[in-house]
MIDOSE-1310 file (N, C-alpha, C; in nm, 2 decimals, decimal comma, always signed):
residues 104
xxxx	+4,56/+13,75/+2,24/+4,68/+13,77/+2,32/+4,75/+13,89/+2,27; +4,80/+14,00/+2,35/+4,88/+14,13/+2,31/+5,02/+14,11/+2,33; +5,11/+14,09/+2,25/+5,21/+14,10/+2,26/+5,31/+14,22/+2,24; +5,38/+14,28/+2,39/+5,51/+14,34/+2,35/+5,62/+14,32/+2,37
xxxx	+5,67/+14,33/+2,30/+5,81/+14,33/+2,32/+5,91/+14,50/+2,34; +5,94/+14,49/+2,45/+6,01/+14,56/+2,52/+6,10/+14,71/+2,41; +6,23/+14,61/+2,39/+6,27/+14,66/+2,34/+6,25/+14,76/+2,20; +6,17/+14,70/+2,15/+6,14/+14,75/+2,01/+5,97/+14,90/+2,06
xxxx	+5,91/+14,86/+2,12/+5,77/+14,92/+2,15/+5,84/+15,02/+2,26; +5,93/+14,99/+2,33/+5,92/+15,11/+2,45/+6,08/+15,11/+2,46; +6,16/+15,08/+2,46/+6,29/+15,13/+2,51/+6,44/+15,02/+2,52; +6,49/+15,04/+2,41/+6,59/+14,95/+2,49/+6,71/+14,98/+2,63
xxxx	+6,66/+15,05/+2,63/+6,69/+15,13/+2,79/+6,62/+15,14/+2,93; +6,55/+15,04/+2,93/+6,42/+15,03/+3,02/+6,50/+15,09/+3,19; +6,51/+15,21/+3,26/+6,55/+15,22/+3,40/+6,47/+15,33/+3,49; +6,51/+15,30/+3,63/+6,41/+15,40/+3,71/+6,29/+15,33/+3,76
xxxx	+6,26/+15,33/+3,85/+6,16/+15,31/+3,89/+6,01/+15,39/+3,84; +6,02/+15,55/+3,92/+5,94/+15,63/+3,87/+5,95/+15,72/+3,75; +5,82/+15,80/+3,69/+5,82/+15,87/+3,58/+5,97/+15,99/+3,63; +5,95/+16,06/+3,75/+6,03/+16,15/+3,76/+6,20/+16,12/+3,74
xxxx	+6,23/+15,97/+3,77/+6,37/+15,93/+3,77/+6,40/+15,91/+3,58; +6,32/+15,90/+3,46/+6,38/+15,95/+3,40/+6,27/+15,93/+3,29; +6,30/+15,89/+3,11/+6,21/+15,90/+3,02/+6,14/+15,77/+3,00; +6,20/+15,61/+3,11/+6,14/+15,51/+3,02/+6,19/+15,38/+3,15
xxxx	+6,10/+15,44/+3,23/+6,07/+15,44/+3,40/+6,01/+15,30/+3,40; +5,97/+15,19/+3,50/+5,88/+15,13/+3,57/+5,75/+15,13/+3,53; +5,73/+15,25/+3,63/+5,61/+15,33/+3,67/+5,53/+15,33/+3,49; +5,62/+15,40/+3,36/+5,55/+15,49/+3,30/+5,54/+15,37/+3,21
xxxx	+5,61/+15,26/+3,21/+5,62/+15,09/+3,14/+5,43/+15,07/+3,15; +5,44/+15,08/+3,28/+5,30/+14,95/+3,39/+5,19/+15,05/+3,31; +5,18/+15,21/+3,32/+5,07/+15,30/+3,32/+5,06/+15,31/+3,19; +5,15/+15,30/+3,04/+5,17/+15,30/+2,93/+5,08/+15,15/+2,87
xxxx	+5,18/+15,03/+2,90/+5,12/+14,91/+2,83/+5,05/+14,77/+2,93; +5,10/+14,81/+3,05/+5,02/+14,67/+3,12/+4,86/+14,72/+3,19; +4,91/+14,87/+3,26/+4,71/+14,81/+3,28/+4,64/+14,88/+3,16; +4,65/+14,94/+3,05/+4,57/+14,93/+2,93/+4,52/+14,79/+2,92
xxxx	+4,64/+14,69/+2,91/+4,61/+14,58/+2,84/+4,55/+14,48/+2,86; +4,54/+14,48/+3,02/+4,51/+14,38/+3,18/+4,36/+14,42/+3,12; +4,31/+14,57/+3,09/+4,16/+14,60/+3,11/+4,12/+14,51/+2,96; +4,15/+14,48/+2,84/+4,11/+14,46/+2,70/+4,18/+14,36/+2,69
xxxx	+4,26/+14,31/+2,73/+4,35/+14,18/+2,71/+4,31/+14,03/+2,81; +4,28/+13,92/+2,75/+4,31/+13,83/+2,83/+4,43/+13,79/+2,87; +4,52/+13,81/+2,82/+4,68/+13,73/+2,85/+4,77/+13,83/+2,72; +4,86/+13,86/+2,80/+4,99/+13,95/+2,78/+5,11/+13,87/+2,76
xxxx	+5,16/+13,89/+2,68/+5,34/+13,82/+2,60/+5,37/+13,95/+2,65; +5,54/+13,91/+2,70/+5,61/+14,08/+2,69/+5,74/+14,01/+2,72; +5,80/+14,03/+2,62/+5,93/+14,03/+2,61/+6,02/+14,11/+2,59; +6,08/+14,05/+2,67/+6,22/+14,13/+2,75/+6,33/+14,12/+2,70
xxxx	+6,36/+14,04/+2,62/+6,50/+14,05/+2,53/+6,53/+14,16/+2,47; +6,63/+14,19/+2,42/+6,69/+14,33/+2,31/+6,72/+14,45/+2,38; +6,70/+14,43/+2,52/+6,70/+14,59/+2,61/+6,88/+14,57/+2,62; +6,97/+14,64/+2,69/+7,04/+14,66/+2,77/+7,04/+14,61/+2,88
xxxx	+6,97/+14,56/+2,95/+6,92/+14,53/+3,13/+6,84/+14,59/+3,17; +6,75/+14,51/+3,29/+6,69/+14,57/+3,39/+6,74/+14,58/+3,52; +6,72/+14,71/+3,56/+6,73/+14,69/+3,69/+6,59/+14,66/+3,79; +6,62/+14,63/+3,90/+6,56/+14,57/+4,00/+6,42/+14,70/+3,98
xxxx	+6,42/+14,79/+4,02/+6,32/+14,88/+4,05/+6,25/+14,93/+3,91; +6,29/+14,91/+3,82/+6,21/+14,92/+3,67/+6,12/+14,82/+3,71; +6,16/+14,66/+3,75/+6,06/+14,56/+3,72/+5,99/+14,56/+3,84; +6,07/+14,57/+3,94/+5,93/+14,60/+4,06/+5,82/+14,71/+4,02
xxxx	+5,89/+14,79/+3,98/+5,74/+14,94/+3,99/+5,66/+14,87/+3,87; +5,72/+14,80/+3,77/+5,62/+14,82/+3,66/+5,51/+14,69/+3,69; +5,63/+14,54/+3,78/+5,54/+14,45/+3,78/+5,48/+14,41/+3,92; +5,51/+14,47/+4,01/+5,50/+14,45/+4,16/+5,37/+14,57/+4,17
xxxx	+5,39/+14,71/+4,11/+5,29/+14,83/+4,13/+5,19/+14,72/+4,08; +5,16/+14,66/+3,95/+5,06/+14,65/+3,90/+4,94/+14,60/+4,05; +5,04/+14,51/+4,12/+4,94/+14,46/+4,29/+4,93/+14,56/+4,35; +4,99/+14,69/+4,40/+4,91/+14,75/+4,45/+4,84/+14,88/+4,39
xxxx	+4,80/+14,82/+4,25/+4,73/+14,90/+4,19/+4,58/+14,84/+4,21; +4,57/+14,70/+4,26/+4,46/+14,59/+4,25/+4,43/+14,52/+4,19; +4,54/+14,49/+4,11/+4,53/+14,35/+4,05/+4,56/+14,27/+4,13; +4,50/+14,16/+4,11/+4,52/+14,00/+4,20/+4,64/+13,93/+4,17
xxxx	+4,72/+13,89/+4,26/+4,83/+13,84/+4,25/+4,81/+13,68/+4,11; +4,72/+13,63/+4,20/+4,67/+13,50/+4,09/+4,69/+13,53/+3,95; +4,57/+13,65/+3,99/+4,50/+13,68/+3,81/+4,63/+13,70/+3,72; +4,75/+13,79/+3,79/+4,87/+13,86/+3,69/+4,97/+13,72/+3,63
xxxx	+4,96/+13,60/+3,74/+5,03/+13,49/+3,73/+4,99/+13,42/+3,58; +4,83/+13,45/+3,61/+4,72/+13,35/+3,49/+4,82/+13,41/+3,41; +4,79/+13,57/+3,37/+4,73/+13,61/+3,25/+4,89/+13,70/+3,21; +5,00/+13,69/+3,27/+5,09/+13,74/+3,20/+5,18/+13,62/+3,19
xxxx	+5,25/+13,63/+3,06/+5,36/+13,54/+2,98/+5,49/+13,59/+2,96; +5,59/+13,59/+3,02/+5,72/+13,65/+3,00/+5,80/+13,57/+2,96; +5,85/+13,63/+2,88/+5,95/+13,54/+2,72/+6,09/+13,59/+2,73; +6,19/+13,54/+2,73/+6,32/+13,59/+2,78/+6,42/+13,47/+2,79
xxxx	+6,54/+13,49/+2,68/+6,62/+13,40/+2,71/+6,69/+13,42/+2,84; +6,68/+13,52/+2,94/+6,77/+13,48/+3,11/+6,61/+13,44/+3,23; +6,58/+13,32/+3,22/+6,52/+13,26/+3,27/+6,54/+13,35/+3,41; +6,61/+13,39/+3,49/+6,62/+13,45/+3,63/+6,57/+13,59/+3,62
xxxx	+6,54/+13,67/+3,51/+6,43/+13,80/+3,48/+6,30/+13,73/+3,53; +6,20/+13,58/+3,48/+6,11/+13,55/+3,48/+6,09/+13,53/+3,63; +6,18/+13,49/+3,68/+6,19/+13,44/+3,86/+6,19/+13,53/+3,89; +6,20/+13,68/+3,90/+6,25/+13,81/+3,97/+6,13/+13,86/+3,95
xxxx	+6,06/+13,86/+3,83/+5,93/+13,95/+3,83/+5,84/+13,88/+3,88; +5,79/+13,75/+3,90/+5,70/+13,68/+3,96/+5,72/+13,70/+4,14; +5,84/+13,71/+4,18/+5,88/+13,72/+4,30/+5,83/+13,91/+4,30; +5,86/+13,98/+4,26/+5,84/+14,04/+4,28/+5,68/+14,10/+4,27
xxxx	+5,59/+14,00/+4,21/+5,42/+13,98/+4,20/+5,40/+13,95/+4,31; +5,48/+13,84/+4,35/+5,39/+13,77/+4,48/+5,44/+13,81/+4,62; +5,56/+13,98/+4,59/+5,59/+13,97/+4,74/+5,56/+14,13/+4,77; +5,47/+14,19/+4,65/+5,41/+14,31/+4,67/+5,29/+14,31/+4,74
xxxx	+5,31/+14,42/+4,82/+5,18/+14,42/+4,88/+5,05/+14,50/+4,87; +4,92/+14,45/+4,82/+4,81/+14,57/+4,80/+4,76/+14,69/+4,87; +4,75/+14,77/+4,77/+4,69/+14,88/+4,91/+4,57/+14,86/+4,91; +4,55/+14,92/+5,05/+4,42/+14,92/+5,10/+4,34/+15,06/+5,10
């Protein structure tokens, strides 16, 4: 199992959706540590504690892109583990798994 933790590995500043909106984006989260890990990894820890906040569009791009990157909605449910004392982060990024849509 790969574990990160947020804070400490990438940013206690996590904001932006895309690379262009600033240094420690969504986008550059998902492209940096989740599909590396998705490819070599069975199951991902990532913990979210120690940041500042998220906003809504960091966690969509980083965890909603990953679906229309083509990953399987299921498979990201299996195989990602999110650790966080505000229980309503874990409900937001799963909602946000299961209400992305793939491309085609």
């Amino acid at each position: 199992m790969k574990k990160i933790h947020i804070a400490e590995e990438f940013s206690r500043y996590p904001a932006g959706r895309y690379i262009k909106d600033g240094p420690f984006s969504g986008e550059l989260f998902r492209k940096k540590f989740l599909e590396p890990n998705l490819k070599t990894q069975e199951t991902i820890a990532i913990d979210l504690d120690g940041t500042r906040g998220y906003g809504s569009s960091f966690l969509e791009e980083a965890f909603g892109g990953l679906v229309r990157q083509g990953h399987s909605k299921e498979d990201l449910k299996k195989r990602l583990k999110i650790n966080t004392e505000n229980q309503s982060l874990i409900t937001e990024i799963f909602d946000f798994i299961e209400n992305a849509d793939a491309q085609s």
